[in-house]
C-alpha positions as CSV (number, residue, x, y, z in Angstrom):
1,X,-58.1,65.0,-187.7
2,X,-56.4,62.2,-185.3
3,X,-53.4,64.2,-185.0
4,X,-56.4,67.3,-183.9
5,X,-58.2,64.8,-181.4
6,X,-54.9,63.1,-179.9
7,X,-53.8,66.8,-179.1
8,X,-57.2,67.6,-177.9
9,X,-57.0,64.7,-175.4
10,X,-53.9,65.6,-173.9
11,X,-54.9,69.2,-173.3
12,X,-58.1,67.5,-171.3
13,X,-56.1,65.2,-169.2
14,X,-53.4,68.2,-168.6
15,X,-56.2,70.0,-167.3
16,X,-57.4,67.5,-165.1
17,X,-54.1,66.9,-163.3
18,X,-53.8,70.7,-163.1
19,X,-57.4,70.7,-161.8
20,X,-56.9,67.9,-159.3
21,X,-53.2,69.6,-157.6
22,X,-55.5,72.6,-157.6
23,X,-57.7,71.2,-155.3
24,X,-55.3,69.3,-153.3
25,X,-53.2,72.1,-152.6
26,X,-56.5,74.1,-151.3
27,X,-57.9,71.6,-149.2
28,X,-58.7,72.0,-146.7
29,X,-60.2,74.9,-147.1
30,X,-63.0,74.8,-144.3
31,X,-63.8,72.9,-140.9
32,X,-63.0,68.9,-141.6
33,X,-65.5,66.5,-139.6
34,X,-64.1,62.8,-138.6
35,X,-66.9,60.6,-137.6
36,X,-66.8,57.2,-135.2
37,X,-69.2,54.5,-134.0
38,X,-68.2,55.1,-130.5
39,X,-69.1,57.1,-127.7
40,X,-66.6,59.5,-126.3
41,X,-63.8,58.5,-123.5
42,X,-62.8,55.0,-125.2
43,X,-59.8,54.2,-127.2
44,X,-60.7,54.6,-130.9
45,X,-62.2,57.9,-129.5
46,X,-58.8,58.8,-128.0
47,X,-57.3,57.7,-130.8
48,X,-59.5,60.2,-133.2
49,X,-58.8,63.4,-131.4
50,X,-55.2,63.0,-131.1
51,X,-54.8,62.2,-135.1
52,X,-57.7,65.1,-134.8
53,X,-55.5,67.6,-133.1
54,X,-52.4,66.5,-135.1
55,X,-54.5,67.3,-138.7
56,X,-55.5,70.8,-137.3
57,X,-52.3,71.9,-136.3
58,X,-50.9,71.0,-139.9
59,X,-53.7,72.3,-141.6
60,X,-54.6,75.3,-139.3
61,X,-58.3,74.4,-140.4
62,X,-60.6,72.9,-137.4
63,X,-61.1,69.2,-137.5
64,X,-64.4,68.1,-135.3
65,X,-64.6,64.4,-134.4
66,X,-68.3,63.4,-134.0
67,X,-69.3,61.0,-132.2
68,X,-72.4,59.0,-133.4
69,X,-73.0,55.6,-131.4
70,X,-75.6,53.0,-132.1
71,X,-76.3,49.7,-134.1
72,X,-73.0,48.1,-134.2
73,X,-71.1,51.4,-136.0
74,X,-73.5,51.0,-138.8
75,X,-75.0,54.6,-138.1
76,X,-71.8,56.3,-138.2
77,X,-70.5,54.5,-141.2
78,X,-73.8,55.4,-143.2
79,X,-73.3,58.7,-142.7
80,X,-69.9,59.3,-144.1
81,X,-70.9,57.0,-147.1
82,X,-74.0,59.4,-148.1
83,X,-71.7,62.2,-147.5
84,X,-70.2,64.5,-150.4
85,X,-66.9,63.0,-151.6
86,X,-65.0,66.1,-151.3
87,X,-62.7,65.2,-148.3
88,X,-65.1,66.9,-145.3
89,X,-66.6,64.5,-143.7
90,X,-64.4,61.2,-142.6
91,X,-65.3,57.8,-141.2
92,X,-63.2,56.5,-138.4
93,X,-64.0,52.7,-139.2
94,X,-62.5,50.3,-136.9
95,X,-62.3,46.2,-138.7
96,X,-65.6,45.3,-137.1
97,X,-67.6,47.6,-138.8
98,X,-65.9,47.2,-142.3
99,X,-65.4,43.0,-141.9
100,X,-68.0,41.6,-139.9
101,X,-71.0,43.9,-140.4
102,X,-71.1,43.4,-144.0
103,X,-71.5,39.7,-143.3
104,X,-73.4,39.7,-140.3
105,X,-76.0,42.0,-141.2
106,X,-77.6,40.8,-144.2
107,X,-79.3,44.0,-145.4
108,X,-76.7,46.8,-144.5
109,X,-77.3,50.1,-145.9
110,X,-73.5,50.4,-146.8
111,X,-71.2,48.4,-149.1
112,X,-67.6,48.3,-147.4
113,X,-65.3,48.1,-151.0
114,X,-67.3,50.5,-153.1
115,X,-68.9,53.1,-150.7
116,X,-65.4,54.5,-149.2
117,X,-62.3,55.4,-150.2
118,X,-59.6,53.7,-148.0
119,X,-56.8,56.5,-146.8
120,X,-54.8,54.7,-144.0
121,X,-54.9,52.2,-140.8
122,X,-54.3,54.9,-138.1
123,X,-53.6,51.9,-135.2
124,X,-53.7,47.8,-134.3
125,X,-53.7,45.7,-132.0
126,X,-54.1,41.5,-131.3
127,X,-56.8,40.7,-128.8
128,X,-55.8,39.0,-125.7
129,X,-56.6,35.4,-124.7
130,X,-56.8,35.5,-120.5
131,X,-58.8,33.2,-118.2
132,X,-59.3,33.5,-114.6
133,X,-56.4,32.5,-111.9
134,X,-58.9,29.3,-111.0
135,X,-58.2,28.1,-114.3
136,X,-55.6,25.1,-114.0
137,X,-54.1,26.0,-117.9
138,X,-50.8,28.5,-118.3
139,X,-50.9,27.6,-122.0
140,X,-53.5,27.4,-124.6
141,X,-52.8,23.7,-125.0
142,X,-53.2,23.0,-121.6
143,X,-56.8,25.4,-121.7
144,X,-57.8,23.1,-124.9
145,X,-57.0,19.9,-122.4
146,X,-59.3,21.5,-119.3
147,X,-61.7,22.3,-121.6
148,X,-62.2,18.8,-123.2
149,X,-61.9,17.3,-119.8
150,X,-64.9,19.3,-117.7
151,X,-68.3,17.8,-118.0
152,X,-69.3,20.9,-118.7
153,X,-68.8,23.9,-120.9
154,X,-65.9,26.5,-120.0
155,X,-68.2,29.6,-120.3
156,X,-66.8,33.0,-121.5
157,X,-67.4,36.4,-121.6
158,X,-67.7,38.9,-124.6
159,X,-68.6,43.0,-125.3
160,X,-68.7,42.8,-128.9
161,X,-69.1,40.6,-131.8
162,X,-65.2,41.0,-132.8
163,X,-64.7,39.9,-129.3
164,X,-66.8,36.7,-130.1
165,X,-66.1,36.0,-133.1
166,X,-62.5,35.6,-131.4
167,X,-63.5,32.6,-129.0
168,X,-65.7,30.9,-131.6
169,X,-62.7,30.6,-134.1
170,X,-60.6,29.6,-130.8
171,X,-63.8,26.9,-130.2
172,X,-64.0,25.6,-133.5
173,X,-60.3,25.6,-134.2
174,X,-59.6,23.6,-131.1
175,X,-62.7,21.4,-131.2
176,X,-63.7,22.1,-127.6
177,X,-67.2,23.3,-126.4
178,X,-67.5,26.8,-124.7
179,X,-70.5,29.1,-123.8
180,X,-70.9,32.5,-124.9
181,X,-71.7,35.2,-121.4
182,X,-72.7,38.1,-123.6
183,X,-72.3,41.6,-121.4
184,X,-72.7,45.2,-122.7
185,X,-69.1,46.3,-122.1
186,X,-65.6,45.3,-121.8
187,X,-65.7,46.4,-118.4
188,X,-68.2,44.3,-117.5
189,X,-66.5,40.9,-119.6
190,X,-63.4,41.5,-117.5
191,X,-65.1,42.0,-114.2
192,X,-67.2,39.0,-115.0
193,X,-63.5,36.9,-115.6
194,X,-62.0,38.8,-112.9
195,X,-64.8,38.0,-110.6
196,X,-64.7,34.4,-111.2
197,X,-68.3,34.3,-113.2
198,X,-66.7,32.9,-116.4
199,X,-63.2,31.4,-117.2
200,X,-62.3,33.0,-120.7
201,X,-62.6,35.9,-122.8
202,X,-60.7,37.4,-126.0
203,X,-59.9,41.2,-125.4
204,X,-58.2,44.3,-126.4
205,X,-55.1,44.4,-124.5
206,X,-55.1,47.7,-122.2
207,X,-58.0,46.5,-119.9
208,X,-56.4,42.7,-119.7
209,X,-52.7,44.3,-119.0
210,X,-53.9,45.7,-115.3
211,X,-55.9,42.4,-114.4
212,X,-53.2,40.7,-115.3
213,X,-50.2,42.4,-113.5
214,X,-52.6,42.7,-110.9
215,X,-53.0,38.9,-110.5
216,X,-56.8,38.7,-111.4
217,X,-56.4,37.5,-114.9
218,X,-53.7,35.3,-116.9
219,X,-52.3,36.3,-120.3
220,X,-52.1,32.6,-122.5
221,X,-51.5,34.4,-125.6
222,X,-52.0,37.2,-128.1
223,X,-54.0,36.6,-131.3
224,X,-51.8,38.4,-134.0
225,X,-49.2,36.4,-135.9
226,X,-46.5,38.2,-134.3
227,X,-46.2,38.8,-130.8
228,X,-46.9,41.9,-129.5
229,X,-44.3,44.3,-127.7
230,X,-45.6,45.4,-125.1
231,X,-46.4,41.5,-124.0
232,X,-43.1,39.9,-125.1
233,X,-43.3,37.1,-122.7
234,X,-46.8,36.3,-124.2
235,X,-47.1,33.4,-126.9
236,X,-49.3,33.9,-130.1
237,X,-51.9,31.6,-131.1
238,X,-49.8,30.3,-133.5
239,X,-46.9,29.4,-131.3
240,X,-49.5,27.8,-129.3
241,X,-50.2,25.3,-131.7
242,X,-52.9,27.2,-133.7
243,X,-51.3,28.3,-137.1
244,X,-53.9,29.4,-138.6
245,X,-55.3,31.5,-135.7
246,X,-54.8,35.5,-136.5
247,X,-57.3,38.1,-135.7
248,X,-55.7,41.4,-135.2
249,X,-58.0,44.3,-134.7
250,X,-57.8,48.0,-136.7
251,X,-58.7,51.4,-136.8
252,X,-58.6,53.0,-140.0
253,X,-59.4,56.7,-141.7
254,X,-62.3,55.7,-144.9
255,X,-63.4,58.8,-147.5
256,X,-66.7,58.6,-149.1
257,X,-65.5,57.0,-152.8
258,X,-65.4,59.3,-155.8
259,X,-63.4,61.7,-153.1
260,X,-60.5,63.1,-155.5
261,X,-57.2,60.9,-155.2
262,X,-55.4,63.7,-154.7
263,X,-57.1,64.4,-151.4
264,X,-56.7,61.1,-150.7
265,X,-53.2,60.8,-151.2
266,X,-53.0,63.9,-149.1
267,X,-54.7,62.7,-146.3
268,X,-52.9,59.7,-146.0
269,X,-49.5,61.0,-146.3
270,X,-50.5,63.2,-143.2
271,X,-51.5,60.0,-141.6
272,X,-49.2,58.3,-141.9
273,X,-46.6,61.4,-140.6
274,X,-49.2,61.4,-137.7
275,X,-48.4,58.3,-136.4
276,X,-44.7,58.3,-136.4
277,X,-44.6,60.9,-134.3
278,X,-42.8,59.9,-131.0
279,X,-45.2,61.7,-128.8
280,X,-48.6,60.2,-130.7
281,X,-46.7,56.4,-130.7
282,X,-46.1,56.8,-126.4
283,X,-49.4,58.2,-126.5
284,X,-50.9,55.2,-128.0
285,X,-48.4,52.5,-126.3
286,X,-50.3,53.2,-123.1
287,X,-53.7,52.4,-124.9
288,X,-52.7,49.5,-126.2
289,X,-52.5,49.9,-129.9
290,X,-49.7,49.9,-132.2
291,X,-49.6,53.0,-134.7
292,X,-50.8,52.6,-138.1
293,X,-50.5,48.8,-139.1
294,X,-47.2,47.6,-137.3
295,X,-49.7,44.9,-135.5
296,X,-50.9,43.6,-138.8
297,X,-47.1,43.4,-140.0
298,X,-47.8,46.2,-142.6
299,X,-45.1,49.0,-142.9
300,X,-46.2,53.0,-143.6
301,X,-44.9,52.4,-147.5
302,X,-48.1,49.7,-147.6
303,X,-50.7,51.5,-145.7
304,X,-52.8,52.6,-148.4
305,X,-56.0,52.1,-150.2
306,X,-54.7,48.3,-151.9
307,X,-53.4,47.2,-148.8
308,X,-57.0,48.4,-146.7
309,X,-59.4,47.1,-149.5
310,X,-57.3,43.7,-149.1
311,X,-57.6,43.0,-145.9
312,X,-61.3,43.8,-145.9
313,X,-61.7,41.2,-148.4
314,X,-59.7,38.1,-146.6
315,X,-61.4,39.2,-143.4
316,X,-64.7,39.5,-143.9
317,X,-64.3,35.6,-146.2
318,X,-62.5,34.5,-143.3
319,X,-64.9,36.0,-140.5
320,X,-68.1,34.5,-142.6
321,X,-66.8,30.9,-142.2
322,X,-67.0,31.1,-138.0
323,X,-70.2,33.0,-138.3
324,X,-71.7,30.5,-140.5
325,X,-70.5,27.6,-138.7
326,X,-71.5,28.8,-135.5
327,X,-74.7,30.1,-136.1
328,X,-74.5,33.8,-135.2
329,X,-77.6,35.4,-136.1
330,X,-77.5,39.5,-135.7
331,X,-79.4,41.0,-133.2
């Protein structure tokens, strides 16, 4: 009778493994869908049609990026997590989304660990501390000195909560006292530094590149734990004297969970093909974003599901502490 049930067992989970390469091997069989918090035009946009194209040429199946704006990404990433876990419909999540929603939002309709399958980080990038040319610092120590020496606050300027979240960790970190300029875009922060209107800001590093070559902005350092290539001559936080400073922002492909891991693992070995691709890495150098995780120091062998669900969790603990201890109520 054991020897009849061991037997019986094996047969079942032969079947399943047959069953699951079955539907691996098929997919995709119709139209894929890759959905994003952002409105068309901007970088993680970009970024989603080219991996977009990439997939439909190796697949010869279409793959539609929608665009669904609104509430912080939180629309967009309720969709794909209410959506059936058969490998269709994708989430474009960039770190915000997954990291500071889930503590910044205390009733969000999404849980970022156990509503998605993580697949791969598709690209990275630091964040950019710049201040404007007025701004008698050419080093973040020297900033930290102006800023405790003004009677009053250095203000800056911020688009999104990522971006704030940035110069509150930079404020409390340093023990100085600045004042948050919030402005509905990153075009508007930098013309608001540019412009003279505030000193500071923490951005993503295309924008901040032309100011600065331009002579409207200075680059005092990048806020990864590396420095970044395509600012060698820039210091990080940490070199700065902040060791513990590291925010590096991501952009990563998310399942709904319960999606086979056999899709999975399909989807993120094409990933991760996608962005070694010379023309997809020059591509993405003149956005400003490294492919897959090289920002984050995290090699294509590592970008998986582990590695994803990881990072969420040290982020979002590490992200709660500055929201907490400044105060930031969601609005």
């Amino acid at each position: 009778m054991k020897k009849t049930l061991i037997r019986a067992m094996m047969l079942l989970s032969c079947m399943t493994a047959l069953a699951g390469n079955a539907v691996a091997q098929s997919y995709p069989n119709k139209p894929v869908q890759m959905v994003l918090g952002f409105p068309p035009g901007g970088s993680t946009d970009i970024l989603a049609r080219l991996v977009a194209s990439k997939l439909q040429a190796a697949w010869g199946q279409p793959v539609v990026v929608l665009n669904k704006p609104g509430a912080s990404t939180i629309i967009a990433t309720d969709t794909v997590a209410k959506s059936p876990a058969d490998g269709y419909t994708l989430l474009l999540g960039a770190s915000s989304g997954n990291t500071i929603n889930p503590v910044l939002y205390p009733k969000l309709p999404y849980n970022p660990i156990r509503d998605f399958a993580p697949i791969a980080i598709m690209g990275s990038f630091p964040l950019v501390l710049a201040v404007h040319p007025s701004v008698p610092a050419n080093n973040v120590r020297q900033l930290i000195e102006r800023a405790k020496a003004v009677p009053a606050p250095l203000n800056y300027s911020s688009a999104s909560t990522l971006f704030q979240l940035s110069a509150e960790m930079f404020k409390q970190m340093a023990n100085v006292n600045l004042t948050h300029i919030p402005y509905k875009g990153s075009a508007q922060a930098l013309g608001a530094l540019t412009a003279g209107d505030v000193q500071l800001l923490f951005l993503d590093p295309a924008p901040v590149m032309a100011q600065v070559k331009g002579g409207r902005a200075r680059a005092l350092a990048v806020t990864s734990t590396k420095r970044w290539a395509l600012l060698p001559d820039v210091p990080t936080m940490a070199e700065s004297g902040m060791p513990d400073y590291n925010v590096t922002a991501w952009i990563a492909l998310f399942a709904p969970a319960g999606t086979p891991p056999d899709i999975v693992a399909k989807l993120q070995a094409e990933v991760n093909r996608i962005m070694q691709m010379p023309d997809v890495r020059e591509r993405l150098e003149t956005l400003g974003i490294d492919p897959g995780g090289r920002a984050l120091g995290i090699e294509p062998a590592a970008n998986n599901a582990d590695t994803i669900t990881q990072l969420i969790r040290e982020e979002g603990a590490r992200y709660a502490k500055v929201i907490k201890t400044a105060n930031i109520k969601a609005e």
